[in-house]
Structures are given as structure tokens and as C-alpha cells.
ROBA-164508 format. One record per residue: residue in one letter; x, y, z of N, C-alpha, C, CB in turn. Coordinates in pm, whole numbers, plus 50000, padded with zeros to 5 digits. Glycine has a CB too. Example, Ala and Ser with C-alpha at 12.3 -4.5 7.8 and 13.67 -1.06 7.14 Angstrom:
// residues 2
a513194943150780512304955050780513204967050780511314955350905;s512854977550708513674989450714512905000350787514084994050572;
// end
This chain:
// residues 339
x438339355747474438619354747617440119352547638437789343147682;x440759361447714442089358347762442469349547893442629370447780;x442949337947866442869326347934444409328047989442429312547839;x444869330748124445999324348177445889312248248446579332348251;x446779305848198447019290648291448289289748340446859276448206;x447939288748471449359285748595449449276148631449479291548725;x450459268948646450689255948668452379252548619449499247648584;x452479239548627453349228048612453569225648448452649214848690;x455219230948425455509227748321456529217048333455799238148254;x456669203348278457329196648302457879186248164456709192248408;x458649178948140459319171748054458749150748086461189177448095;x457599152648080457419133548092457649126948021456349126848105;x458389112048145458879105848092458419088748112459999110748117;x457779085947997456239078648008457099060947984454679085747831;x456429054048035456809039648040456059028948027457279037148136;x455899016148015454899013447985455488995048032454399020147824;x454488990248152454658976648248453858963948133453558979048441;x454538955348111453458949648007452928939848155454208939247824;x452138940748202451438930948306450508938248401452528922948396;x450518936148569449528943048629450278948348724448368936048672;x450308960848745451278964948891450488950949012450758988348968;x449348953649060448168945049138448858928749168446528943749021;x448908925749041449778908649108450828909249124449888895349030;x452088920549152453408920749227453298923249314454318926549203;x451728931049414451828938049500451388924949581451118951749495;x452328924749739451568908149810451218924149977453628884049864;x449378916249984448788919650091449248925150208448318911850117;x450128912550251450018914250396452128915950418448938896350488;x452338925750279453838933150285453888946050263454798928350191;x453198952250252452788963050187453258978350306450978959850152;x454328971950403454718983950445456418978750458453808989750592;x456898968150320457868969150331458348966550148458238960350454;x457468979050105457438967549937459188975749877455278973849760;x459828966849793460778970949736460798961649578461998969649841;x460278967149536459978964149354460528970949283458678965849291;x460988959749118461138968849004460528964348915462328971648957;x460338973448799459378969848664460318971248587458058978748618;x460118958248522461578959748335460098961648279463048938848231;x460458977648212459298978348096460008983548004457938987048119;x459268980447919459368972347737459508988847695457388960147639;x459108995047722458829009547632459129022747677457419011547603;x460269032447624460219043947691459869057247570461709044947776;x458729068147653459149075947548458899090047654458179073747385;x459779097947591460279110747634459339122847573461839112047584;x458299128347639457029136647596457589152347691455159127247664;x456729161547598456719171347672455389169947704457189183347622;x455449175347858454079176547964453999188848064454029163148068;x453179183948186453179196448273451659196248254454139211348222;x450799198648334449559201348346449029215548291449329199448476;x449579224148359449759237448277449989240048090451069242848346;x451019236148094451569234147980450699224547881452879229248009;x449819214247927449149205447865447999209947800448899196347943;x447249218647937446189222747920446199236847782445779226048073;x447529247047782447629256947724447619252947575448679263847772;x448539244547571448799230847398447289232447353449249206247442;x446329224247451445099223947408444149235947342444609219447506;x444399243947461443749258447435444359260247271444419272747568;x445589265947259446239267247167445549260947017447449261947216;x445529245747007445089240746922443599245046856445229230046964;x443389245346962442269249246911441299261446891441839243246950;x442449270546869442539285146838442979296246873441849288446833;x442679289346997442909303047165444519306347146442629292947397;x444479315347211445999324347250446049324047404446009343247194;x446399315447479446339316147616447649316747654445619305647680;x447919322447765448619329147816449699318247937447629340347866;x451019309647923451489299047993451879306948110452599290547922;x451869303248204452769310048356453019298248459451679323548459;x454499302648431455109288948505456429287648528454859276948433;x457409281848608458259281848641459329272648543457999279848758;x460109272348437461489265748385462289265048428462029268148307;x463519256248359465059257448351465449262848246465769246048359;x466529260848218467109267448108466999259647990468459270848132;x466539251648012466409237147904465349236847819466219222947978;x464359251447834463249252947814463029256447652462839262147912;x464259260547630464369263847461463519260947385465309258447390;x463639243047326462769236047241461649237247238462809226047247;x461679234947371459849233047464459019246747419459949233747697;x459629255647458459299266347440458749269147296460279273047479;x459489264947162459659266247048457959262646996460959257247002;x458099247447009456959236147054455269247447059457549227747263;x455489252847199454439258247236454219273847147454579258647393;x455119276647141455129286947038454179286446900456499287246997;x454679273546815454199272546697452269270646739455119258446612;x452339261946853451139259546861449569265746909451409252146905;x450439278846917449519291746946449759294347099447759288946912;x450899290547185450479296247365451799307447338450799280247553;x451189317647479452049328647486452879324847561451589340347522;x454439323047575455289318347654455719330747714456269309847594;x455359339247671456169353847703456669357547853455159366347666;x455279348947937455569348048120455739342148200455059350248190;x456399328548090456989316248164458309326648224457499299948042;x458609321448343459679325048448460889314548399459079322148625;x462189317448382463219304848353464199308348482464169305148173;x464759297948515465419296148647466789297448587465089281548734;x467759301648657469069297648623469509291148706469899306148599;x469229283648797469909271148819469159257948827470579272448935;x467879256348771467499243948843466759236648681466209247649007;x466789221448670466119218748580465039223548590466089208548559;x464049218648428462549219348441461939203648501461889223448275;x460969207348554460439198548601460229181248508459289206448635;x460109176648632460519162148541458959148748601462809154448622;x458119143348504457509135548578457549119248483455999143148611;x457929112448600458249095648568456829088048568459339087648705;x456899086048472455419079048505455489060148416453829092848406;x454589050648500454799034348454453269032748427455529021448590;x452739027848329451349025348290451739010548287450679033148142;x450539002548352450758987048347449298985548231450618977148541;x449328976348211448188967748067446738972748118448158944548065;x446878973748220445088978748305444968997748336444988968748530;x445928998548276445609019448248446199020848427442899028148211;x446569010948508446849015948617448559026648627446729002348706;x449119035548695449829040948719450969044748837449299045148689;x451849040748825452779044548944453899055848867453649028549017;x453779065748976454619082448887455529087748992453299099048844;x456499096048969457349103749077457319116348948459219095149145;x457369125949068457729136749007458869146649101456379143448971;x459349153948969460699161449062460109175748988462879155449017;x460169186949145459449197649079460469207249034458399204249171;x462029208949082462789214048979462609228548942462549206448871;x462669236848883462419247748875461069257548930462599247248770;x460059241548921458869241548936458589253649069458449225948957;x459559251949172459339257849302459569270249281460099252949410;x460169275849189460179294449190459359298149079461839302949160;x458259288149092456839302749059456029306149127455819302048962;x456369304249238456079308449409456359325149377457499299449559;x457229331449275458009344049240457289354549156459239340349165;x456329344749106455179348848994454559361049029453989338248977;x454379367548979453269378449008452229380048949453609389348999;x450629376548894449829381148795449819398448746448519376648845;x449549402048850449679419448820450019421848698450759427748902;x451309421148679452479427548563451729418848448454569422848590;x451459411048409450799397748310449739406148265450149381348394;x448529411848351447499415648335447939428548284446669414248441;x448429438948343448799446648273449409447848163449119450348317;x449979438248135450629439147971450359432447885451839437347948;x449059425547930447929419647842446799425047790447439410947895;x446259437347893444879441447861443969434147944444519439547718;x444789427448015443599423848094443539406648132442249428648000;x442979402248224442699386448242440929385148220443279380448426;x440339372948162439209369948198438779360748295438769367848114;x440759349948282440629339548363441589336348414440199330548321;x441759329448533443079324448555442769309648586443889332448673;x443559301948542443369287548591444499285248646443049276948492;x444059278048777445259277148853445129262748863445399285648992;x445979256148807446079242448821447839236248907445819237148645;x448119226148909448849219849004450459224549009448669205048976;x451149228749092452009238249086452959241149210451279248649054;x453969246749234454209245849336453349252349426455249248049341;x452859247649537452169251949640451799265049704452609247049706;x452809270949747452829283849740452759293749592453959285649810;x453159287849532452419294349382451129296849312452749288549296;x450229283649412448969282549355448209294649473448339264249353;x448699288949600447739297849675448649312249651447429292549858;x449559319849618449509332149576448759339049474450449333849556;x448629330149384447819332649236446499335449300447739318049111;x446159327749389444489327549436444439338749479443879317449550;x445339344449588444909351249654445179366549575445429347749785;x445939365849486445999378349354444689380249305446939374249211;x444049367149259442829369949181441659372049250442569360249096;x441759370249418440699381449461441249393649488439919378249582;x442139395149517442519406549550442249421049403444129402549598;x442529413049324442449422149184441129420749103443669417749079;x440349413949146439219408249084439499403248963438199416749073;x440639391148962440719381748825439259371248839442479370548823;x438709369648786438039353548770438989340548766437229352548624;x438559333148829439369323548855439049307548834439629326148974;x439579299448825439159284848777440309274848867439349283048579;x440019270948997440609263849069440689244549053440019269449181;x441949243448983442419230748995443319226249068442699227148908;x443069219349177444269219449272444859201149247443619224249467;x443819195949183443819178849136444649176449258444639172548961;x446699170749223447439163749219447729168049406448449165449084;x447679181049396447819187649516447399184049600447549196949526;x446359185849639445629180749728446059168849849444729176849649;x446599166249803447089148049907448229161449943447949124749787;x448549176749948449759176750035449379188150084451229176049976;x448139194050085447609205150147446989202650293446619210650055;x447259211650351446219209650451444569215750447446869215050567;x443859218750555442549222650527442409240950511441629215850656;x443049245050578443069263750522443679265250403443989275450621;x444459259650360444839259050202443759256950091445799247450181;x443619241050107442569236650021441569246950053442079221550043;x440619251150143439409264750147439979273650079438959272250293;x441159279150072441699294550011441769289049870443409302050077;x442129279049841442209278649675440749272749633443589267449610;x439869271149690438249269349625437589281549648437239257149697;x437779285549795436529298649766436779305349700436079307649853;x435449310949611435479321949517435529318349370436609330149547;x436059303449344436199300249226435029304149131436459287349229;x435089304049002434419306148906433949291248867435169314248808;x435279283548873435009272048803436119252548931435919278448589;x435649249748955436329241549038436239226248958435639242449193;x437899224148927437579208748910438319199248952437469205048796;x438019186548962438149178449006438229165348977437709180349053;x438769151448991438339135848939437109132649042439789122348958;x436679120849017435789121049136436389115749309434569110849083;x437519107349282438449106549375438409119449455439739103649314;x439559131949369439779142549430438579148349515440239150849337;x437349144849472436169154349506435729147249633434899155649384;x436129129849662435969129049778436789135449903435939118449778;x438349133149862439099139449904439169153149974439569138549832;x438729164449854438459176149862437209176949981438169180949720;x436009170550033435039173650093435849170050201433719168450064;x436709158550250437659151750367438379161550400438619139450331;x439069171050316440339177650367439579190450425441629181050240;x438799200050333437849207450401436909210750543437329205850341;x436389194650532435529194150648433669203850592436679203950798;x433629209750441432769212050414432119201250340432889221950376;x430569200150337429629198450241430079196750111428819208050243;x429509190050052429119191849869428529203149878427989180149779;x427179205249946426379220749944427049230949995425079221750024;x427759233150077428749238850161429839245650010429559224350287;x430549234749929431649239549859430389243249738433129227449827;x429669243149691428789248849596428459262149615427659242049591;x427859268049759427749280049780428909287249758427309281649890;x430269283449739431399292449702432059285749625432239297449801;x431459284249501432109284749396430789289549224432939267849407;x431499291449179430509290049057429779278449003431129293348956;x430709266848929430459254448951431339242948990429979251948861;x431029235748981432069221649011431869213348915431829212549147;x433059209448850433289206648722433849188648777434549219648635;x433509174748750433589164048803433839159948683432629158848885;x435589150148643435219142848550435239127848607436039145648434;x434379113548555434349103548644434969091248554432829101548706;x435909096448516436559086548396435819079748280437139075048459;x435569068448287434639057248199433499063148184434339042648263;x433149072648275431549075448282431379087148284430769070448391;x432489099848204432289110448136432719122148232430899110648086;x431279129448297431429141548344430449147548414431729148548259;x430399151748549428939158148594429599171848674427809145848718;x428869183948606428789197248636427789202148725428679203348532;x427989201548858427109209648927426919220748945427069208149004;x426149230849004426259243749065425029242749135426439256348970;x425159254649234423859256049348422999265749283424289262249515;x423089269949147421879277149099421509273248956422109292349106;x421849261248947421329254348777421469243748823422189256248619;x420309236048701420219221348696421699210948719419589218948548;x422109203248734423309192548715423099189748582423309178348808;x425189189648480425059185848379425409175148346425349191748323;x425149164048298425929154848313426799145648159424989146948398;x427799150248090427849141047939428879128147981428679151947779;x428489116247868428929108747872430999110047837427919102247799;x431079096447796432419097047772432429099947563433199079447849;x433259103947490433459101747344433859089947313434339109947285;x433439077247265434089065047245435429067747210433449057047147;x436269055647193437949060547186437709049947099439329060547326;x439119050346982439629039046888441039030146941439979046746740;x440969033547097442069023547122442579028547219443069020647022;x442699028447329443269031447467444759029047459442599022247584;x445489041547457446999039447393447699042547593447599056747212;x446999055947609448459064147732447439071247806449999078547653;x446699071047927445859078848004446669093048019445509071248146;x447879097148011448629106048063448209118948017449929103448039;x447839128048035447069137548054445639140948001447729145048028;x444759129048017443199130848008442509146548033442569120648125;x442609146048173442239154348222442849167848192442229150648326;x443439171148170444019183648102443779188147949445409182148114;x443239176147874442649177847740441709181047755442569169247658;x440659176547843438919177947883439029191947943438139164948016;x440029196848023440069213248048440519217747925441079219248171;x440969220047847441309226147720440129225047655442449220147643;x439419215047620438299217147517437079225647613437689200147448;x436829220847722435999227547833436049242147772436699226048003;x437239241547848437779259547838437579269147692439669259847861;x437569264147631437949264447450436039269747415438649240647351;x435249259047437434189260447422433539273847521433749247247437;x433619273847628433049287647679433569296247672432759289547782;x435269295147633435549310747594435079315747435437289313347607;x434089306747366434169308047238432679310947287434779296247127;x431519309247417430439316847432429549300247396430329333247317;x429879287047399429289274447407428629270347508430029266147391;x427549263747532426889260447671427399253247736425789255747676;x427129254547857428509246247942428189230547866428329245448173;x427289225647851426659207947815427769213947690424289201447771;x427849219847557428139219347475429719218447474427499226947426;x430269224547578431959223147624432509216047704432489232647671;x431659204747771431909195147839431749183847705430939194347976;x431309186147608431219171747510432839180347432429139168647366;x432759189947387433859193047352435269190747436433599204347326;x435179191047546436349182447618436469165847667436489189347740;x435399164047645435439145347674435999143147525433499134547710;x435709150047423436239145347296438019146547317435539155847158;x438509159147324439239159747350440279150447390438929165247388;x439529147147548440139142747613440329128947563439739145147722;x439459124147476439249109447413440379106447318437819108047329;x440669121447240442039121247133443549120447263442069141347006;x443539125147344444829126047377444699106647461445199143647496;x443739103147497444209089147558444269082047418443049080947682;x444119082047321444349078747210446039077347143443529087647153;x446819090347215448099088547146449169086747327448509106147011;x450409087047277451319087047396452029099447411452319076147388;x451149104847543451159117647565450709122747584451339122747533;x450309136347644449789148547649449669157247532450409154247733;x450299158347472450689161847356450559160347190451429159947381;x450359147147197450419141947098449739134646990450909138747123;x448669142447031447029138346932447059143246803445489145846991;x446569140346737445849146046612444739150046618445739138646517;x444819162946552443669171246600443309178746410444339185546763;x442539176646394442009185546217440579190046243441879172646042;x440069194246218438959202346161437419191746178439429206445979;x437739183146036436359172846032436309167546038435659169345987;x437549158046130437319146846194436829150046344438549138646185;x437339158546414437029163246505435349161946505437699175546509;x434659172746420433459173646405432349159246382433519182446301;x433219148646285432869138146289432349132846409433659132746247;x433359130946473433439121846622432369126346716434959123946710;x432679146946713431269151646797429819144146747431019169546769;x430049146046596428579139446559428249125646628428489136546393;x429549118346597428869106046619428799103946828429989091946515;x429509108346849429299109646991427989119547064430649114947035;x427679123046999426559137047078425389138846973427489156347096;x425749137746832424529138046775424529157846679423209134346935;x424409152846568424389165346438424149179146529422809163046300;x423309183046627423219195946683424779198146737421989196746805;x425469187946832426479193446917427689201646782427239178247027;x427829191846671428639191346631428329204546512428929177746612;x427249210446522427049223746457426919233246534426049224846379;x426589236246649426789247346671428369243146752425459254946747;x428869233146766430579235746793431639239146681431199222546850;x430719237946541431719242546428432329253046441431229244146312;x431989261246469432639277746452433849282446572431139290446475;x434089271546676434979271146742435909259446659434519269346883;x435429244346638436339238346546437109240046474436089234246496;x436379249646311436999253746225438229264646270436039258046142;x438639265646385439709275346443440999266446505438959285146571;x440419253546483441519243046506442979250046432440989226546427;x444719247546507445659252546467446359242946420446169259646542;x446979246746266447699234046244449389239546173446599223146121;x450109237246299451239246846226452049237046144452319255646338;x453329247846064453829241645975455169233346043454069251545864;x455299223445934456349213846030457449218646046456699200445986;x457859229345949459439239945979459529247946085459769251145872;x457939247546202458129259946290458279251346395456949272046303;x458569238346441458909233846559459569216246574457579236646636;x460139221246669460889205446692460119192246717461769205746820;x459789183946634458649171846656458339165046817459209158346558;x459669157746817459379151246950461059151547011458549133546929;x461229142447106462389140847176462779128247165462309144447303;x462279120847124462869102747068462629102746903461589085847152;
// end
């Protein structure tokens, strides 16, 4: 399956509050707050939602296809994604503007306060799928995840227009769309996802139904943090898997973009949706594990291990034959980290 992912390529820059954002915050000030956090820890990750999700794909065998807006700074990054199996070939590079940049503060309770600067981010509004598809052979998918705005709803409206299949993530977005937006980037989806937050959100900004956004889409893909994942659709049962236990809650910073990578990974490899939703809670279980998006360890039979012990000897055999495609490049083909 030829997987393009559009979205947000960005450079994070992760921090870490040793206490509670919650007891600096006082009640009844809260429309005049002016705070700072001295935190103990900085580290400099490559990220981007797009970019996160493709890493994943990548790893774990796929050749997916990045589309997204850079700076010129994109070199390394680029290098990075290279070794790790994504096609950079239709990342767009800007000549004047950085790549996108996101600040993010994790306090002791996984809570988060982030800014982001979108930076180049805004001229993939410039993007075209067309030319991509054509010099690919073709799309099966497009995932349109968080991006500049006008970038996402152009992509949408390409992939009906051309009959791409499509997989609408609008997550982060959302808090800046209005309601004909948010409708143009769900109807039609193949695949719609969401936190469960967003999904309240998403029914608020709409003004449709849960049943309402089901009739136009394929399914709706819900992950609910602590408590895993539930897949609906209006013509199959609800799926629902738990979470993969974790060995240590290190960096929440791109969960959700690991759980779309293994998701994705598993049905383009022809897995049942139940069988690629445990394959992305795992996932997603390795990347809150390290600091980063990026920066998991990922092999073969440990992987398989964990399915076992999380899901039980069936998941973790018929997911072998996508596993064993796990990528493990050599350490001479790319630049480690940035600290």
C-alpha cells in the first residue's frame, strides 16, 4: 500500500517541569496568569506529526511517502528519515523561512504546556497531490494530519476530486477551524481520528451527531489514552483494545502518531482492523517509553514479545509477517540525535 502522509514537519523542543503545572496555577487569576518554569531538562528531538507518523510507517517496513512544508535546515532531518525508510522526495523546502518549531514543558503528571511556530509550515498550502500520484503510480492513501490549514483542506479537497482514499486527522487543528472546514475535512473519510477530547470537540464544532459523522466516514478511529482505543463505524460491530502495558512513562510526546503508524502499518500489510489497533497501542506504548517521537527502540522479537504478552500468542502470530519487516538501519547512514 502506498501511504502519503501530509502534515507538520517540525524540530521539538521537549522540556521537562519537575512538579505540577496545577499548583502554580491560582483559581480565581487565571485571566491574568504570567508564569515561568526553571526546568531541569532540555532535549532537542526531531518531530512533526507528519513526519512522526512516516518514521513509524518507515520502521516498520513501509515506504511512505512525507509531504510537507521545510526550511532549508532540513538537510540532517531529511538524512534521518531517509535511512529510516520515508520518501522525502515531496517534502517542499522554503527558501526563506525556518522549519517548523514545537516547544513543549511536561510536568511529573504527563501534563503539558506547548507553543508552536509553524515556519515554513505555511507554504504547503503550495502542495499539490496530483504530480505525487503521478510519479508514484498511484496513492492508496492520503493521511492528512495537522498542518497548515489551508493545506489540509486543499489535500481534502484533491482527494475527492481525484478519487484518493483518504484518512482525516485534523487532532491539533481543530480548536482553530471553524464548522464548514471541520465538515470538509471529515466527509468522505476512509478513516477519521481522533483523542477522545477532540471527538467531543469535533461533534461541538460540526453541530453533527456521532451517527451523523459515521454515515460519512468509513470509520472513526478514538484513542482514549489510559484506556486504549475504540473503533467505530455505522456498518460493523465497535472495536475496542486496551492499552500495551509500558516499562516506564518517560515523554507522552507523540503517542498518538506512533498508534497511527502501527494502525496504518498493520492494514496496509492486509491485518484486521482489532489486529492493527493492538499493533499501534504497542507502538504507541514504545514511543511514551523514550524522549520523543522518535526515539524508541524498535527490533523484531521484542516487539512480538510485548504483542504476546499484551494480546495473547494469536495477535502476535498472525502480526509476525508484518513485524519481521521491522527496519533497522546502519549507524553510518544517519545523524543520531541533536544533543
Amino acid at each position: 500500500m502506498r501511504i502519503a502522509v501530509t502534515g507538520s514537519i517540525a524540530t521539538d523542543h521537549l522540556m521537562v517541569f519537575p512538579g505540577s503545572f496545577a499548583s502554580q496555577l491560582l483559581a480565581d487569576s487565571l485571566d491574568k496568569v504570567s508564569l515561568s518554569f526553571l526546568v531541569e531538562q532540555l532535549d532537542i528531538r526531531r518531530g512533526g506529526v507528519a513526519a512522526n507518523i512516516a518514521f513509524g510507517l518507515g520502521r516498520l517496513g513501509g515506504r511512505p511517502l512525507l509531504v510537507g512544508a521545510v526550511g532549508p535546515d532540513f538537510a540532517e532531518y531529511r538524512l534521518w528519515l531517509e535511512a529510516h525508510g520515508v520518501d522525502t522526495s515531496w517534502v517542499h523546502v522554503s527558501a526563506s523561512k525556518h522549519t517548523a518549531r514545537f516547544l513543549c514543558t511536561t510536568d511529573d503528571y504527563q501534563n503539558q504546556i506547548a507553543s508552536f511556530y509553524a515556519g515554513a509550515m505555511s507554504e504547503a498550502r503550495r502542495i499539490e497531490l496530483r504530480p505525487i500520484a503521478e510519479g508514484t503510480g498511484g496513492l492508496d492513501l492520503v493521511l492528512i494530519s495537522p498542518n497548515d490549514p489551508a493545506a489540509m483542506l486543499r489535500h481534502t479537497e484533491e482527494c475527492r476530486t481525484h478519487g484518493y482514499r483518504f484518512a482525516a486527522d485534523p487532532s491539533q487543528q481543530l480548536a482553530t477551524l471553524g464548522r464548514a472546514d471541520t465538515r470538509a475535512l471529515v466527509d468522505g473519510a476512509t478513516w477519521l481520528f481522533t483523542n477522545e477530547y477532540e471527538s467531543e470537540l469535533l461533534l461541538s464544532t460540526t453541530r453533527w451527531t456521532k451517527e451523523q459523522v459515521l454515515g460519512r466516514v468509513g470509520a472513526w478511529v478514538t484513542t482514549l489514552g489510559e484506556n486504549g482505543v475504540r473503533i467505530d463505524s455505522a456498518i460493523a460491530p465497535t472495536v475496542t483494545v486496551g492499552v500495551a502495558p509500558d516499562r516506564g512513562k518517560v515523554d507522552p510526546t507523540g503517542v498518538g502518531d506512533g498508534f497511527r503508524a502501527g494502525f496504518l502499518s498493520g492494514l496496509a500489510a492486509g491485518l484486521s482492523t482489532e489486529r492493527s489497533a493492538q499493533m499501534g497501542c504497542l507502538l504507541a506504548t514504545l514511543v511514551l517509553e523514550a524522549r520523543g517521537g522518535q526515539e524508541y527502540e524498535l527490533d523484531a522479537d521484542t516487539f512480538l514479545k510485548r504483542l504476546d504478552e499484551a494480546y495473547g500468542p494469536v495477535a502476535a502470530r498472525e502480526a509476525e509477517p508484518v513485524v519481521r519487516s521491522i527496519r533497522q538501519p546502519s549507524e553510518d547512514n544517519y545523524v543520531r540525535g541533536y544533543d
